[in-house]
One Martini backbone bead per residue (centre of mass of N, CA, C, O) as a GRO file, in nm:
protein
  317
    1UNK     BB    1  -4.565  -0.210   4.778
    2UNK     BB    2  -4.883  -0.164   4.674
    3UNK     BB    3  -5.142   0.071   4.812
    4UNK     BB    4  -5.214   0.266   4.531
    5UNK     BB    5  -5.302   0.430   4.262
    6UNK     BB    6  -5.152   0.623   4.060
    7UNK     BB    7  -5.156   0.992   4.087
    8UNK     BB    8  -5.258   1.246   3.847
    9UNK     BB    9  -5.168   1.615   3.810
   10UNK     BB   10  -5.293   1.933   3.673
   11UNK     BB   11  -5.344   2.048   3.936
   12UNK     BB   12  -5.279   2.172   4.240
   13UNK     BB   13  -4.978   2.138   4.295
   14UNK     BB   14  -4.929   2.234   4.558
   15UNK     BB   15  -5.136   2.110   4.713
   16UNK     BB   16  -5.052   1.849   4.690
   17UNK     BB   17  -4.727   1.885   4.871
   18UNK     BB   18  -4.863   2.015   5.117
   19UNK     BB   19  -5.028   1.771   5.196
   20UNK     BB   20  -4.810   1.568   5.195
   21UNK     BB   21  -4.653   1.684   5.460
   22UNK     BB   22  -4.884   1.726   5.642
   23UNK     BB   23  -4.908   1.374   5.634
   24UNK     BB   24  -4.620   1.335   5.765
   25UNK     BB   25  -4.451   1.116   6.029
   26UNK     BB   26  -4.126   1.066   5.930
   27UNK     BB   27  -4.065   1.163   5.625
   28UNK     BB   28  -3.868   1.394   5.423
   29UNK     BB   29  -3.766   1.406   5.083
   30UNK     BB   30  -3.561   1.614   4.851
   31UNK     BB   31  -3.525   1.709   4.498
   32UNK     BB   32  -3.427   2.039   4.373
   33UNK     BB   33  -3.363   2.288   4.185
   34UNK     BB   34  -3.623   2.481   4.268
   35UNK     BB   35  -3.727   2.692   4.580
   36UNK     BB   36  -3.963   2.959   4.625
   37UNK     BB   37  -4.245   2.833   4.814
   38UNK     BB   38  -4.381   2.938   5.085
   39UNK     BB   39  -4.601   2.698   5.134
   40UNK     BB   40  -4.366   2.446   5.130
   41UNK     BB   41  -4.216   2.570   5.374
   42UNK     BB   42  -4.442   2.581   5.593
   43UNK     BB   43  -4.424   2.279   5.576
   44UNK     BB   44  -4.202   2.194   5.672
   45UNK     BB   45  -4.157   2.343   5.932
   46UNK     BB   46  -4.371   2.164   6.061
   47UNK     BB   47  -4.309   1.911   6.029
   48UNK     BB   48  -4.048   1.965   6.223
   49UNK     BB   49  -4.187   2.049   6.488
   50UNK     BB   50  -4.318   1.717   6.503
   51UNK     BB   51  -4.061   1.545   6.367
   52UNK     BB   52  -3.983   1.557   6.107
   53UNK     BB   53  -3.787   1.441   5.880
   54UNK     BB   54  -3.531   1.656   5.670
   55UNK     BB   55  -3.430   1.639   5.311
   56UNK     BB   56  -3.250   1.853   5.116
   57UNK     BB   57  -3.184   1.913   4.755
   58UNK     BB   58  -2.999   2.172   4.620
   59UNK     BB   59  -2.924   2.384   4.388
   60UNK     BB   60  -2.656   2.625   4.402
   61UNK     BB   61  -2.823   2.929   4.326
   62UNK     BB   62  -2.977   3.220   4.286
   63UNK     BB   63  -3.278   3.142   4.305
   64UNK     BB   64  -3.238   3.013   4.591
   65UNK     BB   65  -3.012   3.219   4.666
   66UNK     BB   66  -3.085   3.496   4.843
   67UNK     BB   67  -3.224   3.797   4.985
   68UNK     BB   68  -3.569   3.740   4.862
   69UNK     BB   69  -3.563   3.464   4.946
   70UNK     BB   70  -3.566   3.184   5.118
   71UNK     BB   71  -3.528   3.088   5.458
   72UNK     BB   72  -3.295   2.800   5.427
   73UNK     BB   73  -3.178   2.819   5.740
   74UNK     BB   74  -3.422   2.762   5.913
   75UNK     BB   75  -3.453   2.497   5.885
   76UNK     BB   76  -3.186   2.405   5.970
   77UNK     BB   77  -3.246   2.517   6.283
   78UNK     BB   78  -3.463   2.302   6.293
   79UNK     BB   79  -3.341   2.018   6.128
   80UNK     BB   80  -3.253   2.035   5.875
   81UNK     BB   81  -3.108   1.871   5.559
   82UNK     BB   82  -2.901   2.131   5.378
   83UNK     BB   83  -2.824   2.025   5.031
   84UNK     BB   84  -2.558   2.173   4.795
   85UNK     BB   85  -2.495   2.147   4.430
   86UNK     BB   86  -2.223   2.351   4.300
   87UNK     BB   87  -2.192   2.255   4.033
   88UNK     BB   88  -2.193   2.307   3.702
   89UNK     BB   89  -2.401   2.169   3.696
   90UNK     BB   90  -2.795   2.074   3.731
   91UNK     BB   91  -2.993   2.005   3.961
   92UNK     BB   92  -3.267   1.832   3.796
   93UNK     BB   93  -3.455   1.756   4.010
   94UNK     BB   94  -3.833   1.644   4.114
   95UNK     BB   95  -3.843   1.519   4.412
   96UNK     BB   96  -4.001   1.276   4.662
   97UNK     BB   97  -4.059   1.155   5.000
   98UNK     BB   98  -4.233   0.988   5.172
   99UNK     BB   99  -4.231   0.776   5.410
  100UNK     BB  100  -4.084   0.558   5.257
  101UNK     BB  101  -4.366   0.541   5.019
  102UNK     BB  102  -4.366   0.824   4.880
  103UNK     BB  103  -4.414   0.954   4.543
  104UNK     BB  104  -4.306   1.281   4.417
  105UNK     BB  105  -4.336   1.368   4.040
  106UNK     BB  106  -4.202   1.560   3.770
  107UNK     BB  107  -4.237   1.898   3.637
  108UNK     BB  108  -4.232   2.024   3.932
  109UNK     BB  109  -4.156   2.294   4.112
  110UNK     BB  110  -4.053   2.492   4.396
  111UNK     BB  111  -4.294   2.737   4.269
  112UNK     BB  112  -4.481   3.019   4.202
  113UNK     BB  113  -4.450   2.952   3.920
  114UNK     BB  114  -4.718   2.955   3.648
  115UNK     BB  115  -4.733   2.611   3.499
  116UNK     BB  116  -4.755   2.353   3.309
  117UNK     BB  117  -4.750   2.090   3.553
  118UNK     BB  118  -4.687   1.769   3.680
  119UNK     BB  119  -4.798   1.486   3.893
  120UNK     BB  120  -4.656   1.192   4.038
  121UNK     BB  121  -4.839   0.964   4.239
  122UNK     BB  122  -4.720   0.738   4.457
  123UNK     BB  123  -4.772   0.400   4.643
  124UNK     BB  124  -4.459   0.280   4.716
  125UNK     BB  125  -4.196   0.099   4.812
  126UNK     BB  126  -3.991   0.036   4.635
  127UNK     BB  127  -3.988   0.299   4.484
  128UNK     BB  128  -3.878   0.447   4.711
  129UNK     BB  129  -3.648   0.327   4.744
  130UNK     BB  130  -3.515   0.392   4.446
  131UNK     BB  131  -3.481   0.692   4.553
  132UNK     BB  132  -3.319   0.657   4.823
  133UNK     BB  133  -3.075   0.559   4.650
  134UNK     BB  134  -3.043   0.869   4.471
  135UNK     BB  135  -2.997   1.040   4.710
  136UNK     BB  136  -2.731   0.871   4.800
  137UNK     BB  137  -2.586   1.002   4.526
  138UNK     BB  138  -2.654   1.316   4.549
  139UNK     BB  139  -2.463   1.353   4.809
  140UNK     BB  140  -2.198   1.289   4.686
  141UNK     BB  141  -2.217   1.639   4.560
  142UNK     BB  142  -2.239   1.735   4.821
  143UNK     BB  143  -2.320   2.009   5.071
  144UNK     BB  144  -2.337   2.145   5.342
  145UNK     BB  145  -2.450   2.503   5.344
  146UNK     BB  146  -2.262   2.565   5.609
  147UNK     BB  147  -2.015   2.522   5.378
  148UNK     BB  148  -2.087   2.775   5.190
  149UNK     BB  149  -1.942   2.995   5.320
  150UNK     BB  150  -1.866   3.273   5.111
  151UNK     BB  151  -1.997   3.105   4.852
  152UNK     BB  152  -2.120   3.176   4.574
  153UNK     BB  153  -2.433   3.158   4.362
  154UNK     BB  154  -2.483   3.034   4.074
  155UNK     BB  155  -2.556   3.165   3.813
  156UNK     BB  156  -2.801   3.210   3.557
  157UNK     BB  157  -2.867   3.096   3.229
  158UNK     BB  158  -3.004   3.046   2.926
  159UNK     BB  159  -2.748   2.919   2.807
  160UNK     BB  160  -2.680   2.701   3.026
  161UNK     BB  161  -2.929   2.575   3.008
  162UNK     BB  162  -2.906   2.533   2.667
  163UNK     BB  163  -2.710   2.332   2.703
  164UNK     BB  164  -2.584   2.065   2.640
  165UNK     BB  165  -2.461   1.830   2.792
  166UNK     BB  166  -2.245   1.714   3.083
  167UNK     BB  167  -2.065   1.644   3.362
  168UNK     BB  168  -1.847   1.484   3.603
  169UNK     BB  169  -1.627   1.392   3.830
  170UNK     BB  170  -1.763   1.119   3.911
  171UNK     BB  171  -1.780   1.036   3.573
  172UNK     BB  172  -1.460   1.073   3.512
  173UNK     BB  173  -1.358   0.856   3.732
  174UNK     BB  174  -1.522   0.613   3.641
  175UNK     BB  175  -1.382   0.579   3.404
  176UNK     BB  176  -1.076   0.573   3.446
  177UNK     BB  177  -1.140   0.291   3.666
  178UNK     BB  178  -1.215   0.139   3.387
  179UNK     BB  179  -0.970   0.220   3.181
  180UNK     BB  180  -0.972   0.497   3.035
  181UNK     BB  181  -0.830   0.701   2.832
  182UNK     BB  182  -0.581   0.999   2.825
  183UNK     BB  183  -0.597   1.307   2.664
  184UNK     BB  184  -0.453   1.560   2.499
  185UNK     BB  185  -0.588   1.913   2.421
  186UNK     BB  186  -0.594   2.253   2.246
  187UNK     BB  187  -0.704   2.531   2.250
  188UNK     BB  188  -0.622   2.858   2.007
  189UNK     BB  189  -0.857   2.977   2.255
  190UNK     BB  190  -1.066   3.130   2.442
  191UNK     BB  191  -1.301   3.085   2.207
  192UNK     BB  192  -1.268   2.773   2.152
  193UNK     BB  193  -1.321   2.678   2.407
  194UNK     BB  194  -1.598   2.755   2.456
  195UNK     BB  195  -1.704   2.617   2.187
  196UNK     BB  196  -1.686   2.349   2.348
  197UNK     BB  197  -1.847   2.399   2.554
  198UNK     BB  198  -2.097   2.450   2.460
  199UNK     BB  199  -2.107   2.218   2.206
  200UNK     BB  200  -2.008   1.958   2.323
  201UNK     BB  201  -1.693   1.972   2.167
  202UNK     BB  202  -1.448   1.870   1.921
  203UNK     BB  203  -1.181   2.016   1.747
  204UNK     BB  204  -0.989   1.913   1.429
  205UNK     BB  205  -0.713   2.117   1.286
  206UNK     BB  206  -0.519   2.165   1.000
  207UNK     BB  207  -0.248   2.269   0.885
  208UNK     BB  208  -0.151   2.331   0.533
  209UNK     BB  209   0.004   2.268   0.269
  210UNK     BB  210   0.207   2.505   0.129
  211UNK     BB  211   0.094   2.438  -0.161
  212UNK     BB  212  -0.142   2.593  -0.100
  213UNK     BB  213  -0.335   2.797  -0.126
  214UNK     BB  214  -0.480   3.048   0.068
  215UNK     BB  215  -0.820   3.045  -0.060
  216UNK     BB  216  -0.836   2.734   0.049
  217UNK     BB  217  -0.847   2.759   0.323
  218UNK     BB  218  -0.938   2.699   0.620
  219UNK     BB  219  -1.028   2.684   0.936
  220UNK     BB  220  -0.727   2.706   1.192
  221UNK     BB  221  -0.538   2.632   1.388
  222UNK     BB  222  -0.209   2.690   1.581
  223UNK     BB  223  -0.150   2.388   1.551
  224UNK     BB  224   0.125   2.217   1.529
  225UNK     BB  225   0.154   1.863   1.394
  226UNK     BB  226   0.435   1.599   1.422
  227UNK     BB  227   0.225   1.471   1.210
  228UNK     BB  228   0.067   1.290   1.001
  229UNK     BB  229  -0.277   1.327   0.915
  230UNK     BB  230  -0.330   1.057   0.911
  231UNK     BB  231  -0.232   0.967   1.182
  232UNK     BB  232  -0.422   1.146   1.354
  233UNK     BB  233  -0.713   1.061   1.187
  234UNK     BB  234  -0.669   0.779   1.330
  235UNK     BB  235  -0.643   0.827   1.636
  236UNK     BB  236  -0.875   1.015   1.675
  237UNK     BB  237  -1.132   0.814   1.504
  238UNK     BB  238  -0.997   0.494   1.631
  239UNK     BB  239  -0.868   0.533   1.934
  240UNK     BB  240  -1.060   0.696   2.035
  241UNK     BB  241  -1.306   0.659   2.247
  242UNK     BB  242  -1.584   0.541   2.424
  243UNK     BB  243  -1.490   0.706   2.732
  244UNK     BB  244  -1.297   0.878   2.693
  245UNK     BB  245  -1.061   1.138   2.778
  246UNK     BB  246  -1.013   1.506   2.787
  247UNK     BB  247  -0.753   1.741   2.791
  248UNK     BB  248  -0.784   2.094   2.835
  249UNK     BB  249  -0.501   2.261   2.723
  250UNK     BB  250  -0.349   2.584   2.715
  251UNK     BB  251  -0.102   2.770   2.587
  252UNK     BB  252   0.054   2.825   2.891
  253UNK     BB  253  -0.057   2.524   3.080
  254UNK     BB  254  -0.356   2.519   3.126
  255UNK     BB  255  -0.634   2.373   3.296
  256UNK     BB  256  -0.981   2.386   3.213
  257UNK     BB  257  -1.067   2.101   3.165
  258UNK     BB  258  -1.274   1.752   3.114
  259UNK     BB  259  -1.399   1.498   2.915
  260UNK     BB  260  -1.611   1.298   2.751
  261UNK     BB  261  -1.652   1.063   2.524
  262UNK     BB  262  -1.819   0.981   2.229
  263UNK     BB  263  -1.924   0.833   1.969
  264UNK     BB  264  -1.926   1.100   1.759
  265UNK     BB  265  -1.812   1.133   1.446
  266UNK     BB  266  -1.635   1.390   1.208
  267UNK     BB  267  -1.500   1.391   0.857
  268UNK     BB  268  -1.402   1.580   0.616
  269UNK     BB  269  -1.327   1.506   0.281
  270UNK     BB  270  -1.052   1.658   0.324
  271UNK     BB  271  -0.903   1.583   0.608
  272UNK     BB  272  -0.902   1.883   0.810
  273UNK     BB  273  -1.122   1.764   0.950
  274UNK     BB  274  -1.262   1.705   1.288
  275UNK     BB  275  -1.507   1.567   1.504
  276UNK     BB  276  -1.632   1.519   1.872
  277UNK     BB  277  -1.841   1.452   2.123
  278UNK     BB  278  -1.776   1.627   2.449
  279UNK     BB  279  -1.827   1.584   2.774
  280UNK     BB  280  -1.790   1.872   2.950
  281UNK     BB  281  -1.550   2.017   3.237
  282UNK     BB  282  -1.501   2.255   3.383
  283UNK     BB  283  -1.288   2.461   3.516
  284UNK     BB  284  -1.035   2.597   3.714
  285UNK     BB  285  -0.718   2.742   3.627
  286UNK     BB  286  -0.453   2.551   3.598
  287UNK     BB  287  -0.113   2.453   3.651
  288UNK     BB  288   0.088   2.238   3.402
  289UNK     BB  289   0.339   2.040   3.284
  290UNK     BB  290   0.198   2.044   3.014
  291UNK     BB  291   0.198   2.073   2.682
  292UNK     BB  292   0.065   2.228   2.440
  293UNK     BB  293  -0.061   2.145   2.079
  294UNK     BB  294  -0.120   1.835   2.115
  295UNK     BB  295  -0.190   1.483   2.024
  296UNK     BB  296  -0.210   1.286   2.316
  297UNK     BB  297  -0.097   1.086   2.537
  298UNK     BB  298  -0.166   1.035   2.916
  299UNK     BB  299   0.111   0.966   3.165
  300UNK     BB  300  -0.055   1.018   3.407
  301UNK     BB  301  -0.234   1.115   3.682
  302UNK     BB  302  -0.578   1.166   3.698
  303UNK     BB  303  -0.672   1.140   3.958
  304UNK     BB  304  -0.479   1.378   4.064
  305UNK     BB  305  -0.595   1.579   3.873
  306UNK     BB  306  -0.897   1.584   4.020
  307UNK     BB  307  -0.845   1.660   4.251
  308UNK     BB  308  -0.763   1.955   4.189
  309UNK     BB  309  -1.045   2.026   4.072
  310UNK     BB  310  -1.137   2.007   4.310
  311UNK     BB  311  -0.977   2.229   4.489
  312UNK     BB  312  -1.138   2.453   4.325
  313UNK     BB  313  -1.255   2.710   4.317
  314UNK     BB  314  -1.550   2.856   4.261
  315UNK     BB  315  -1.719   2.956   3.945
  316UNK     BB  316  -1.893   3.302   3.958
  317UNK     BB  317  -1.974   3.404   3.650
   0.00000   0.00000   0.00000
């Protein structure tokens, strides 16, 4: 049900922020990527005051939480619940609900920094639905903070912000129950799997035949396949779909990774390369008895992967 025209503001967006919370009678409701805005907190804080129930979702990043930043335990304190998604990936939503009447969205962060950013205030209560049942989903991805103790938050980089997309455990788990096939796959360096991590791919290489002279060749893994080439390059571009899961096996047998395949395939003329693209999900390495070097379908069970995936300490480099 709308009840007033949606308003569109390109300044003053701090006040803007701060007037919808201060007229909250019943709950705020907020997602946000990064928070240091002390104007913000102070509003959040009387509403709680006030009795206004309060529920935040922030990334958990070095941004928000340090020790010159805002004292966001204190919310806790107060009696808000505030939800921390550790995960590799960014949690960068920028909405609030107020008395779940109320939706304000835009590129505004709730931070100091003075940047060109609008906000869109609607006042639409179906709307509102459908933003709290995406809090409701973004939920299951996080922690409250109280169980974050001792574990720091994570660093951000200008590279892992301008990094394409990546996955999560929740959609690589849906993949999987959906039916989607799991391969496993080797990176031979630790430099190539960054590579893959980085730019969102995997890459297939192929070593020479013998009888081509050595300056002819490509640059290439040092994983030697058990088949031959026209046979893998049927399998890794017609076989592999679009939603299938690829699982990252090292050297060692540790597994670093595992991603989800996009529609995206490219081999060039000679038939010694191809690459997918591939949204990545780093883990912290664990060992298992995969053996490295193959590509070939996974016989095992992947949900089990996962669970160990979710077991592992996060990585705070």
């Amino acid at each position: 049900m709308k009840t007033d025209t949606p308003q569109v503001y390109f300044s003053s967006l701090q006040d803007c922020i701060v007037r919808s919370i201060n007229n909250a009678r019943l709950s705020v409701v907020a997602a946000q990527c990064w928070f240091t805005n002390p104007e913000i907190f102070s509003a959040l804080l009387l509403a709680l005051r006030r009795g206004v129930c309060v529920t935040l979702a922030l990334d958990y990043n070095s941004v928000n939480f340090n020790s010159r930043g805002l004292d966001l335990r204190l919310l806790a304190k107060a009696g808000a619940r505030i939800l921390v998604f550790p995960g590799n990936e960014l949690l960068h939503h920028k909405f609030a609900v107020i008395d779940q009447a109320t939706v304000i969205t835009g590129s505004f962060n709730w931070t100091r920094t003075q940047l060109l950013d609008h906000l869109l205030l609607v006042n639409d209560e179906e709307l509102a639905r459908q933003f709290m049942e995406g809090i409701g989903q973004i939920e299951t991805n996080c922690c409250f903070l109280d169980e974050m103790a001792g574990r720091l938050p994570k660093e951000l980089s200008f590279s892992a912000m301008t990094r394409p997309g990546s996955t999560n455990l929740h959609e690589i788990r849906k993949c999987v129950l959906s039916g989607a096939r799991t391969w496993t796959v080797s990176p031979d360096s630790e430099k190539t799997w960054e590579k893959w991590l980085f730019n969102q791919v995997h890459e297939l290489c192929f070593s020479l035949p013998a009888v081509r002279n050595s300056h002819e060749a490509k640059p290439v893994s040092n994983i030697r396949y058990p088949r031959s080439r026209g046979h893998i390059l049927h399998l890794y571009l017609s076989r592999i779909k679009a939603g299938d899961i690829l699982i990252a096996i090292d050297k060692s047998g540790f597994m670093v990774g595992a991603g989800i395949v996009s529609g995206t395939s490219y081999s060039d003329e000679t038939g010694f390369y191809a690459k997918r693209s591939v949204l990545w999900l780093e883990c912290q390495p664990f060992h298992t008895s995969l053996k490295p070097g193959r590509l070939k379908s996974f016989r095992g069970s992947m949900l089990e992967l996962i669970s160990k995936i979710s077991a592992q300490p996060l990585d705070n480099s």
